[in-house]
N, C-alpha and C positions, 0 to 999 in steps of 0.2 A: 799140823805137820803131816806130810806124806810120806808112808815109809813104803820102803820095798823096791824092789829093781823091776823094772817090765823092760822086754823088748819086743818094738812094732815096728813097723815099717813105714818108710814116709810112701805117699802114695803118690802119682805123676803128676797130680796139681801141686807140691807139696805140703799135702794135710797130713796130722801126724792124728789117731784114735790117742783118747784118753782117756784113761780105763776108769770104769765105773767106782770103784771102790774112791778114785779121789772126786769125781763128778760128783757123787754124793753128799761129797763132806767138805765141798768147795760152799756151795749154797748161792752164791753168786754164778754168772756165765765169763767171768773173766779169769786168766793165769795171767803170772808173768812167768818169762821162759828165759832162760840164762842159759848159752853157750857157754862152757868149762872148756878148761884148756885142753882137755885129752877128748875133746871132743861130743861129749854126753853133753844130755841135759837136764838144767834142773827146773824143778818146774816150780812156784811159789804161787799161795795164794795171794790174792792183792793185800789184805792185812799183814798175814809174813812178812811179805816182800818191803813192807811199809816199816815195821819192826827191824828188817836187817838193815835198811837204810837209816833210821835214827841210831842204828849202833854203830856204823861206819861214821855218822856225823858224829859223833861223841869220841871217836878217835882223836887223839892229835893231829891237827890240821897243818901241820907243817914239816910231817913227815914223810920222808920218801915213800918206802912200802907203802903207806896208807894210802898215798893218794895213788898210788899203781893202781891196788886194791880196787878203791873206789871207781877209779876211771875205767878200771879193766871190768869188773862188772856194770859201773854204768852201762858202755858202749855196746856190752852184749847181752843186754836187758830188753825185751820185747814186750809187750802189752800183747793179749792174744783173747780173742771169743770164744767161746765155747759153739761150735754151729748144733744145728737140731741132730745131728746123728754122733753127736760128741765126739767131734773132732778139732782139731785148732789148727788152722792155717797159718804155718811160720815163714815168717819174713825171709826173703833170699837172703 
């Protein structure tokens, strides 16, 4: 899990730096990146990311909220590289 707040700046390609401390403890070159309602981001390793999604499916599947939930972070779920100067270029 990655704790802590950072703030960086997206850069004019829009790549966004991804601080060392989670690069480190990712061990793969992949995140997933989830746009939040207020705007932030969260960022998930691919296992996390894999872990929140079998607890969403273990919800009740015929419930209203849940499937907002699930739909609203499906749709703003990204798959993202990690490039050689650890950065992650996020989807427009």
């Amino acid at each position: 899990m990655f704790k802590g707040t950072y703030h960086h700046r997206i850069d004019a390609k829009g790549r966004l730096p991804v601080p060392a401390a989670f690069r480190r403890s990712i061990g793969d070159e992949r995140l997933v990146v989830v746009t939040l309602l207020d705007q932030c981001l969260a960022v998930y390793s691919p296992g996390e990311w894999g872990r929140l999604e079998a607890q969403l499916a273990a919800l009740p599947a015929f419930s209203k909220p849940v499937k907002a939930l699930t739909r609203l972070l499906a749709s703003r779920a990204a798959d993202c590289e990690i490039d050689l100067q650890g950065r992650i270029l996020l989807p427009s």
